[in-house]
C-alpha positions in Angstrom: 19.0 -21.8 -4.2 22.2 -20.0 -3.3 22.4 -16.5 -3.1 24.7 -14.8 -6.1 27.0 -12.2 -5.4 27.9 -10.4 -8.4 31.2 -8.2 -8.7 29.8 -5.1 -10.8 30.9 -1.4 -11.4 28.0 1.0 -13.2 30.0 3.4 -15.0 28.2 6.2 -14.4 28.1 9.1 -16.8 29.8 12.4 -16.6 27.1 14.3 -17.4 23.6 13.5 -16.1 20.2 15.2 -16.6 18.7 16.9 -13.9 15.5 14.9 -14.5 16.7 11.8 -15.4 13.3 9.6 -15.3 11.4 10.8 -18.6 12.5 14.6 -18.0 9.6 13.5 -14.3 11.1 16.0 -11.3 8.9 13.6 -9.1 10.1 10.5 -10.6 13.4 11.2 -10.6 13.6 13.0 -6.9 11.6 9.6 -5.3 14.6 7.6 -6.7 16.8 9.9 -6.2 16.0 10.2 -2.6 16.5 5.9 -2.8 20.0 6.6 -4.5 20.9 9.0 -1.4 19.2 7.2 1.9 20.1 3.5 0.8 23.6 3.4 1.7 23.4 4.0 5.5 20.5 1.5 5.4 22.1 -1.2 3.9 24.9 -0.3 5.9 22.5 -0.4 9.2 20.9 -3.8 8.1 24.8 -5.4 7.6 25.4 -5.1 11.2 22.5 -6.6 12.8 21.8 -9.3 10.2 25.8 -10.4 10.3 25.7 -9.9 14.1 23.7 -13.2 14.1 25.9 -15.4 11.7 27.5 -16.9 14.6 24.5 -18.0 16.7 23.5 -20.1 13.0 25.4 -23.2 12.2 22.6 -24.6 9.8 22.6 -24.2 5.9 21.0 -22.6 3.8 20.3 -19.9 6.1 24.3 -19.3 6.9 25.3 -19.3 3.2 22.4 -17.1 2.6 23.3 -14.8 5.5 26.3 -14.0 3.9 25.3 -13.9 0.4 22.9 -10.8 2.0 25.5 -9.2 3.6 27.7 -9.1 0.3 25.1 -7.8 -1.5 23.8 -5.2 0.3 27.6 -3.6 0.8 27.8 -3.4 -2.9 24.7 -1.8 -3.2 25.7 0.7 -0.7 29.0 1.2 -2.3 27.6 1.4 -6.2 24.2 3.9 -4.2 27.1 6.1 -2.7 28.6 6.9 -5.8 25.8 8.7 -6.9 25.5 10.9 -4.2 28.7 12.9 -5.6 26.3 13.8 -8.9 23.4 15.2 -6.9 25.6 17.6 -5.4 27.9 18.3 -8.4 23.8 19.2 -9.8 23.6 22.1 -6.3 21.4 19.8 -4.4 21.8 20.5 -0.5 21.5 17.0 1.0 22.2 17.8 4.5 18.1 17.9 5.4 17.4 14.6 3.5 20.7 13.0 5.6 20.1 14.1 9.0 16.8 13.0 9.0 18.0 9.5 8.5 20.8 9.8 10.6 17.9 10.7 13.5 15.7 7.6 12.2 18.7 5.4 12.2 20.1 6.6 15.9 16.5 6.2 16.9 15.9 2.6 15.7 19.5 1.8 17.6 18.1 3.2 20.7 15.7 0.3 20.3 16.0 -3.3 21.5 18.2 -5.4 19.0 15.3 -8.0 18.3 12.8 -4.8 17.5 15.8 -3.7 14.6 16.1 -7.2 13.4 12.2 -7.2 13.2 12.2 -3.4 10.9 14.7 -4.8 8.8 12.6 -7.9 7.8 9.8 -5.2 7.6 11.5 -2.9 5.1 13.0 -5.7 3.3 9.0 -6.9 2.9 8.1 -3.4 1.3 11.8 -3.3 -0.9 10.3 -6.7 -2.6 7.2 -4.4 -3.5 9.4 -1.8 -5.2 11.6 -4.3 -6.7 8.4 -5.3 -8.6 7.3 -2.4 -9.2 10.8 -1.5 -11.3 11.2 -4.9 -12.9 7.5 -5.1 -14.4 6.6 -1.6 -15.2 7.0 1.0 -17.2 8.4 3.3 -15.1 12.2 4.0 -15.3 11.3 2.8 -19.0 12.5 6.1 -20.2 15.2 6.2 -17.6 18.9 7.3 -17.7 20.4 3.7 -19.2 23.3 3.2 -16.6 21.0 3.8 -13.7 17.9 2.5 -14.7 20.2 -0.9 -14.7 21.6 0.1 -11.5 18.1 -0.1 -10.0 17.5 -3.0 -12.1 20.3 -4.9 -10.7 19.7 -3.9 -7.1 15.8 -4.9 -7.3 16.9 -8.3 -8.8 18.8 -9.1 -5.7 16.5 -7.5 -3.4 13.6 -10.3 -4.7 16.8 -13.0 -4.2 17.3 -12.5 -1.0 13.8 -11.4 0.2 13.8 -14.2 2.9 16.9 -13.9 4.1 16.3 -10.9 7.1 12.8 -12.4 7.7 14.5 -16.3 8.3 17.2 -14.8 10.6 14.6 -12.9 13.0 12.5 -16.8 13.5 16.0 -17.9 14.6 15.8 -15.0 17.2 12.1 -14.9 18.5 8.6 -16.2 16.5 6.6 -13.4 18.8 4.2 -12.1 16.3 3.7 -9.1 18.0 7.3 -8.5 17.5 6.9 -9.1 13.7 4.0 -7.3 13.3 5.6 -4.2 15.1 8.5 -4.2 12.8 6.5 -4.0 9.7 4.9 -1.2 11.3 8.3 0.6 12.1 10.0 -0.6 8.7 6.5 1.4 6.7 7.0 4.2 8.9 10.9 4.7 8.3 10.6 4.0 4.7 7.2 6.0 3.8 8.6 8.9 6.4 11.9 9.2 4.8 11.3 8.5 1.5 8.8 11.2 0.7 10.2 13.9 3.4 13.5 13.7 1.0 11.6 13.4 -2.4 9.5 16.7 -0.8 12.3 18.2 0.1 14.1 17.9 -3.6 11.3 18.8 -5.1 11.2 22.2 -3.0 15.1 22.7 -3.8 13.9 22.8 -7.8 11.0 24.6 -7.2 8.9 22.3 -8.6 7.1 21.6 -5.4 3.9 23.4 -6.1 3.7 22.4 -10.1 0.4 20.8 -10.8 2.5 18.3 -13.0 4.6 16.9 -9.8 1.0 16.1 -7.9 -0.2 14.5 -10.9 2.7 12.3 -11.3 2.7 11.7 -7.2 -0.8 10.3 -7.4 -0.3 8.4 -10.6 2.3 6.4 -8.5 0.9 6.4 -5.1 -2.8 5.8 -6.6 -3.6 5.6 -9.8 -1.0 3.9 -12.3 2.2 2.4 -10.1 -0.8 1.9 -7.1 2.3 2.0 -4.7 0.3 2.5 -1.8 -2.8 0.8 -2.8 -0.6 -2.1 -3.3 1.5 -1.9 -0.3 -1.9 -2.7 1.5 -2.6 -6.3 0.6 1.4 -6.6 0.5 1.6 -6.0 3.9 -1.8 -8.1 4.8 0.4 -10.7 3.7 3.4 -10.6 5.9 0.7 -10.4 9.0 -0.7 -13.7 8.0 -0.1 -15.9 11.4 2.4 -18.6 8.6 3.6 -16.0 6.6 6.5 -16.8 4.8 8.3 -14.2 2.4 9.6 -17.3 -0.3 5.5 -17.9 -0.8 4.8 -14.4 -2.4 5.7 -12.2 -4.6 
């Protein structure tokens, strides 16, 4: 099935609430750290996925390369956007964006097949998230325009889910390498995403609120089961004839 690209434009409000996820400061600082980091991701994966669309002549995969590459630069473009509202709110992002900057310089440091092999590993755990917002209740009591911003961008995350993981078996079918991007890609994510929720958290000094920890267990353990789920997720992409098209 061919990969849709979809021209959109969230009009995004004026106004916004500080808490935007059911009046949650940790829901709405986890997705708010997404809203801030995904850009020079996306941006990152671009280039080394559509560094390979030359060296593959065969369709699907070459449609489907650049159905991936058009998505993810308008979900960096429609992510950016929002970055302007966080610090119209007084958040200092600086911390949050050098710390990806550092992760990112890092990963380029690294041999071109190990960043083709983190990006099919991220884009394993995105597919978890994507889930996660399209069949739970959790941004059920979310700001409208960007609950269906997320929405949107987990729709096309599960669309093109394969796409990263079919262009590194046209590179190498090591499954060492594999196995050590997944490990990089949980690292990076995990890392980044909870040094810059932490960090937000801190900035509205709701850090050390009983109410924040309550909520951060009730996703990573007890309700969302983020990380207990991320588990058998990733059990799955270490399976010797893993394919991502066969789950989720």
């Amino acid at each position: 099935m061919a990969i849709a690209v979809r021209a959109v434009q969230f009009d995004l409000p004026a106004s916004i609430d500080r808490h935007w996820i059911s009046g949650s400061p940790f829901k709405t600082h986890l997705f708010n750290s997404l809203h801030l980091t995904l850009p020079a991701v996306e941006h990152w994966m671009i280039r080394h996925v559509k560094s390979r669309l030359k060296y593959i002549t065969a369709d699907p995969l070459r449609q489907n390369v650049r159905g991936f590459v058009l998505q993810e630069a308008q979900h960096a473009e429609q992510h950016a956007r929002f970055g302007q509202i966080l610090r119209q709110q007084g958040y200092e992002l600086k911390a949050c964006l050098q710390m990806e900057d550092w992760l990112l310089a890092s990963l380029q440091r690294l041999d071109w097949r190990l960043n083709l092999a983190a990006i099919a590993g991220m884009e394993h755990l995105t597919v978890l998230l994507s889930e996660v917002v399209l069949h739970s209740d959790l941004l059920a009591a979310a700001e409208p325009t960007l609950k269906a911003m997320l929405e949107w961008h987990a729709i096309e995350e599960i669309e093109h889910k394969s796409v990263a993981y079919e262009v590194l078996q046209t590179v190498s079918q090591n499954y060492l390498l594999r196995v050590a991007g997944l490990a990089i890609g949980c690292a990076f994510v995990l890392g980044l995403l909870n040094r810059c929720t932490l960090t937000l958290l801190h900035q509205d000094r709701c850090l050390w609120r009983w109410a924040a920890w309550r909520e951060m267990g009730q996703f990573w353990l007890t309700k969302e089961k983020m990380l207990l789920r991320t588990v058998p997720h990733c059990f799955w992409y270490l399976q010797p004839n893993f394919h991502p098209a066969a789950h989720g």
